[in-house]
C-alpha positions as CSV (number, residue, x, y, z in Angstrom):
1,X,-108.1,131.4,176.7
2,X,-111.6,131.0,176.9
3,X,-112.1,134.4,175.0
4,X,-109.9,133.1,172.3
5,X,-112.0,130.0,171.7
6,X,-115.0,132.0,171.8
7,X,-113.7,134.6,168.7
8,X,-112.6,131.1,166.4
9,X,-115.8,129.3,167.1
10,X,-117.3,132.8,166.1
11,X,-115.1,132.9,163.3
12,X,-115.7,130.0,161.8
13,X,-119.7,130.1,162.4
14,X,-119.4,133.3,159.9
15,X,-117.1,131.4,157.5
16,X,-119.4,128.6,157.3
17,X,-122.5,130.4,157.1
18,X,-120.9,132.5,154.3
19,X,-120.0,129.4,152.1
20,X,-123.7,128.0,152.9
21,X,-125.6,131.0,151.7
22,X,-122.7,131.3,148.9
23,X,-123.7,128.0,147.9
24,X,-127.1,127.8,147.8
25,X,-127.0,131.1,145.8
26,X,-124.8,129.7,142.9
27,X,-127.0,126.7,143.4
28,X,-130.3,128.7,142.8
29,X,-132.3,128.7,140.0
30,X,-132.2,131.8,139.2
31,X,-128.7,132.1,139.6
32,X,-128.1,129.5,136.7
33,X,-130.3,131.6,134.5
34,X,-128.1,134.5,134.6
35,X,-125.3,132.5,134.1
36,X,-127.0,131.1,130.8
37,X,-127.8,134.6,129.6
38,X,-124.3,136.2,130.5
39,X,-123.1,136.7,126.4
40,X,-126.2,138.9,126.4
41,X,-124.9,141.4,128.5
42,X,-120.6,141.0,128.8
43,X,-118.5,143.2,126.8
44,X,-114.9,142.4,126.6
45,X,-112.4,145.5,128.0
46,X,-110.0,146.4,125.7
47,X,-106.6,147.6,127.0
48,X,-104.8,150.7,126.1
49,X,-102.3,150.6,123.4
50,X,-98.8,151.7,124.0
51,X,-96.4,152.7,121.8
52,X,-92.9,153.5,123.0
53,X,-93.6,157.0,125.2
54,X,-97.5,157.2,123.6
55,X,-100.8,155.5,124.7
56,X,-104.4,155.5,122.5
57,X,-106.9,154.8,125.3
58,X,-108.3,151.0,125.4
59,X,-112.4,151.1,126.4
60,X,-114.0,149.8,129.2
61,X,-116.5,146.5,129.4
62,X,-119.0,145.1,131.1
63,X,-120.8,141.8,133.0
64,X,-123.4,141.3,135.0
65,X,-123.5,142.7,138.4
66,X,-124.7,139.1,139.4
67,X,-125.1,139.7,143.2
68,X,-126.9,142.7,142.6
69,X,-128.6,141.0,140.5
70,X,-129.4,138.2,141.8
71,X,-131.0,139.7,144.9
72,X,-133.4,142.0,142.9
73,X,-135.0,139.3,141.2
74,X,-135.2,136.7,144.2
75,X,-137.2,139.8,145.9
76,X,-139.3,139.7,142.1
77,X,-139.5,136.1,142.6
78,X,-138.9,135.0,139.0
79,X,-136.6,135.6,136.1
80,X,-137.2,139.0,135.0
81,X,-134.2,141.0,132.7
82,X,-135.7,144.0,133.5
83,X,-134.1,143.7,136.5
84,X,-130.9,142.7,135.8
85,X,-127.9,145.1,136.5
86,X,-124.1,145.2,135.2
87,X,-121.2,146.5,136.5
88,X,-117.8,148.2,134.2
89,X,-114.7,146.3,133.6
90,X,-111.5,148.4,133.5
91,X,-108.6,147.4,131.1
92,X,-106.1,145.7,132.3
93,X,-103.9,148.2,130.4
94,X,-104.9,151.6,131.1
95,X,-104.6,155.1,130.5
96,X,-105.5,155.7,134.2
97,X,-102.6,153.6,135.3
98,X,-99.9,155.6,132.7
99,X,-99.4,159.5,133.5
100,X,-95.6,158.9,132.1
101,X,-97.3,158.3,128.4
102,X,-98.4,161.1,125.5
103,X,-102.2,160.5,124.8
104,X,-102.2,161.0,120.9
105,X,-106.0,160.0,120.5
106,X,-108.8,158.4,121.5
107,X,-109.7,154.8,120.7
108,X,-110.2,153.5,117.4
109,X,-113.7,152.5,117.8
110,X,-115.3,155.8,118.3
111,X,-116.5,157.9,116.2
112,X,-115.8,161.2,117.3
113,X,-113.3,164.3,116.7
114,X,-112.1,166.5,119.2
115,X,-110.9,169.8,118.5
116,X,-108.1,171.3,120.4
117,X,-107.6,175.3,120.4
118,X,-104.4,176.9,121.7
119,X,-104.6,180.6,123.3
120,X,-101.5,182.5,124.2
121,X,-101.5,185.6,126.2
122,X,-102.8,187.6,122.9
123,X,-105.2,185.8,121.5
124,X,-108.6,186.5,120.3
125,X,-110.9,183.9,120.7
126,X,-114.2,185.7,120.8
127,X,-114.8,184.6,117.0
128,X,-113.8,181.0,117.4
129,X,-116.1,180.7,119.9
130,X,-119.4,182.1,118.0
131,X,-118.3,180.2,115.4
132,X,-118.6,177.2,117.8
133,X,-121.8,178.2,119.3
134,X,-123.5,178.7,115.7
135,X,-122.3,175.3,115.2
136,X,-123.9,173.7,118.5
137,X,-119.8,172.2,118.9
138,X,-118.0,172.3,122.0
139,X,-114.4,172.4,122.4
140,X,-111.1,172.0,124.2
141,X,-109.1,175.3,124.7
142,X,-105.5,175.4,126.1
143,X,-105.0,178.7,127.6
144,X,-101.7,180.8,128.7
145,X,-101.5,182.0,132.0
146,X,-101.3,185.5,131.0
147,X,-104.5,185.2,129.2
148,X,-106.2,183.4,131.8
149,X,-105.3,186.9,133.7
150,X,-106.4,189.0,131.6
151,X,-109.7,186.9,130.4
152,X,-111.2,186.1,133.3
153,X,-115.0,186.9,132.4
154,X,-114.7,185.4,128.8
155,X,-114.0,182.3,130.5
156,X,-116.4,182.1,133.1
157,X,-118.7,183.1,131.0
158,X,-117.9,180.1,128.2
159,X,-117.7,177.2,130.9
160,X,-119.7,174.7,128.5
161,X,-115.9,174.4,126.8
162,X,-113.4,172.7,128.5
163,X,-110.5,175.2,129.8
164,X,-107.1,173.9,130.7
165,X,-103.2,175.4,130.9
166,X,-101.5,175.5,128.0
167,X,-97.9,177.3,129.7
168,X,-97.4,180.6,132.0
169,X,-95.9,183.5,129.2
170,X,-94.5,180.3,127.2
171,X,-92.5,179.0,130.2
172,X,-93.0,176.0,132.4
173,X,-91.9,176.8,136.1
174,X,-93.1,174.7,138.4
175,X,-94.5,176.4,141.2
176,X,-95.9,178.9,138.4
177,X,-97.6,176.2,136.8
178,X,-99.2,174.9,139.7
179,X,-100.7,178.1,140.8
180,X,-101.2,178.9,137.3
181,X,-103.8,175.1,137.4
182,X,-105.2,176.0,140.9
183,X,-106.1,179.5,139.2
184,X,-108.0,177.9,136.7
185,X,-109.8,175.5,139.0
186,X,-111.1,178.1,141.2
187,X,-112.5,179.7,138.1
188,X,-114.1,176.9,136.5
189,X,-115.0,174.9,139.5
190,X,-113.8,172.1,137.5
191,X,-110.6,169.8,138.0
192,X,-108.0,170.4,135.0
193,X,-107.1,167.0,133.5
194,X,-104.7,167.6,130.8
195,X,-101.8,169.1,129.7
196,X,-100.8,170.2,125.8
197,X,-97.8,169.5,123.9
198,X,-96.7,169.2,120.0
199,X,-93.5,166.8,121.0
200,X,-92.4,165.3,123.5
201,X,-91.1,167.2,126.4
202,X,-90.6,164.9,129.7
203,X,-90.0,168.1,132.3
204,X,-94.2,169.0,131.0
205,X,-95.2,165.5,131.0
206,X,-93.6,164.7,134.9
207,X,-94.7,167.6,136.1
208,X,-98.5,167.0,134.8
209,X,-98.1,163.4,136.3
210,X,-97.6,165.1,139.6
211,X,-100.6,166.5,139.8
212,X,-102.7,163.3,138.0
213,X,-102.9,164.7,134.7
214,X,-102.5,163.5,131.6
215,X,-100.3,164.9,128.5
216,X,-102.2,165.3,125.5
217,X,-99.8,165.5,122.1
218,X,-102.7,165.6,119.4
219,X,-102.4,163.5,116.2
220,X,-103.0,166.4,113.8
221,X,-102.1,169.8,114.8
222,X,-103.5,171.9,111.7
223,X,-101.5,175.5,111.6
224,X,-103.3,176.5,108.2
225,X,-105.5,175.5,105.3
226,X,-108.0,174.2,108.1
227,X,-110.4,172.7,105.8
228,X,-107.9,171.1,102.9
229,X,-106.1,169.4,105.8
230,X,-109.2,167.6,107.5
231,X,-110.7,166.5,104.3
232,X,-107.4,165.2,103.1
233,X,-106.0,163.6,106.9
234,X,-109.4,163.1,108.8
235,X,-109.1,159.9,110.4
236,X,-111.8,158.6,113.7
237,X,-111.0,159.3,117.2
238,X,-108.3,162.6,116.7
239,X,-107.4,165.0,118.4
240,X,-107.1,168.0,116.1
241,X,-105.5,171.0,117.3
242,X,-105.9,173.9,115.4
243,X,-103.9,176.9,115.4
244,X,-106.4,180.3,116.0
245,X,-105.8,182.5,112.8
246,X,-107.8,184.5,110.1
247,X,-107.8,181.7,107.7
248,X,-108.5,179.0,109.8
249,X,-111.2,181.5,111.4
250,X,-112.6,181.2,108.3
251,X,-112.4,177.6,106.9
252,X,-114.0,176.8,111.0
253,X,-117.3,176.4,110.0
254,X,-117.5,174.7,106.8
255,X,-114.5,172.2,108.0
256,X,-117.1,171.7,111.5
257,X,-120.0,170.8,108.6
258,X,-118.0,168.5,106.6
259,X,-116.7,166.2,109.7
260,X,-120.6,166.5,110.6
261,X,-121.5,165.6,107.2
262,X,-119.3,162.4,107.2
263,X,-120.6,160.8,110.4
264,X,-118.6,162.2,113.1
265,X,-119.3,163.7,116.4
266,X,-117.4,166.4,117.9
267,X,-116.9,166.6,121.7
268,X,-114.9,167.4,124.2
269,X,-111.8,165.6,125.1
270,X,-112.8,163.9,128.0
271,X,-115.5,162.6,126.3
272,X,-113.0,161.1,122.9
273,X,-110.4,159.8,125.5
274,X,-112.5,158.1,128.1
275,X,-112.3,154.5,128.3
């Protein structure tokens, strides 16, 4: 019994001494002064959008890390912003939070232009990718099984783009899929994040949530005419998947100069989707 009495009194000793300290630190004068200056440094999160099965990533915010803070500049011994830390705030509505839903761009607010290149098992890609290296762009290739197999070097060698699995040989089996991303992995030493599709297809998309990835179904998928089609549907924050052919081979450049040309920055996925 006495024990008992001894872990409450001990109990409540930490419970008291917590809302002591607590209060003279919201009390303190610097303490107030971050609280005056707060505007300066919050950033309201904005959540994800949802649109029947199809989410547009929302964007994280920010405050001030006060207790952080707080203590490096009571250590200072004055007010000094300098010092002064913040700390993210996640959406309430977030893509993290919705593997069931199609990611069909990136948020409004940015900028930027990812481009998307599919590979199937006979693909050439060695052009695409000088192209992209003259160009100082990186990008976002979906890759088939089979070529993953048979390209091993080419994409070890190219690990500045982002490599992910497009399909094994056009099909989606299960356990062939998921050796087909662990494959991959071991070969870029990265952790695959998305899958691709052109319309919906729920057996893909549960599958991907499985494993914590997300289903990308980009908002322009360009099969020809590269540079007609982004002059004329360009709009911020797509993902444009282009289809690897002579004539978009040779539209690549120029169409990478004109998006330059009108303000936007091209990068990898993970970058236009991030919240």
């Amino acid at each position: 019994m006495k024990k008992i009495i001894v872990i409450i009194l001990v109990i409540l000793a930490f419970f008291l001494t917590n809302k002591i300290t607590n209060y003279y630190k919201e009390n303190d004068i610097i303490m107030k002064q971050l609280k005056t200056i707060e505007k300066k440094y919050k950033k309201k999160a904005k959540d994800a959008i949802v649109i029947g099965d199809n989410i547009i990533p929302g964007i994280k915010g920010k405050t001030i890390n006060y207790n952080e803070s707080y203590r490096k500049i009571k250590t200072y011994g004055k007010m000094n912003e300098n010092l002064i830390t913040t700390k993210e705030v996640i959406p309430t509505i977030s893509i993290e939070d919705n593997y069931d839903k199609y990611i069909i761009k990136g948020n409004n607010e940015k900028r930027y232009i990812s481009l998307v290149f599919k590979v199937e098992k006979n693909t050439n890609i060695n052009k695409i990718l000088s192209i992209l290296k003259n160009n100082k762009v990186n990008a976002t290739f979906f890759v088939d099984g089979k070529y993953i197999e048979d390209n091993i070097n080419i994409i070890k060698s190219n690990n500045n783009h982002e490599y992910e699995v497009l399909s094994y040989n056009n099909e989606y089996n299960k356990s062939i899929m998921k050796t087909t991303f662990s494959y991959l992995e071991s070969l870029t030493k990265k952790k695959l994040l998305y899958c691709y599709t052109e319309e919906n297809n729920d057996y893909l998309k549960d599958l991907c949530k499985e494993e914590k990835m997300h289903t990308i179904k980009p908002s322009l998928v360009i099969t020809n005419h590269l540079y007609n089609n982004i002059k004329n549907n360009i709009q911020p924050s797509q993902i444009v998947s282009i289809n690897i052919n002579n004539y978009n081979e040779d539209d690549l450049s120029i169409s990478i100069k004109y998006l330059k040309s009108k303000g936007y920055k091209l990068v990898l996925l993970k970058e236009l989707i991030s919240e």
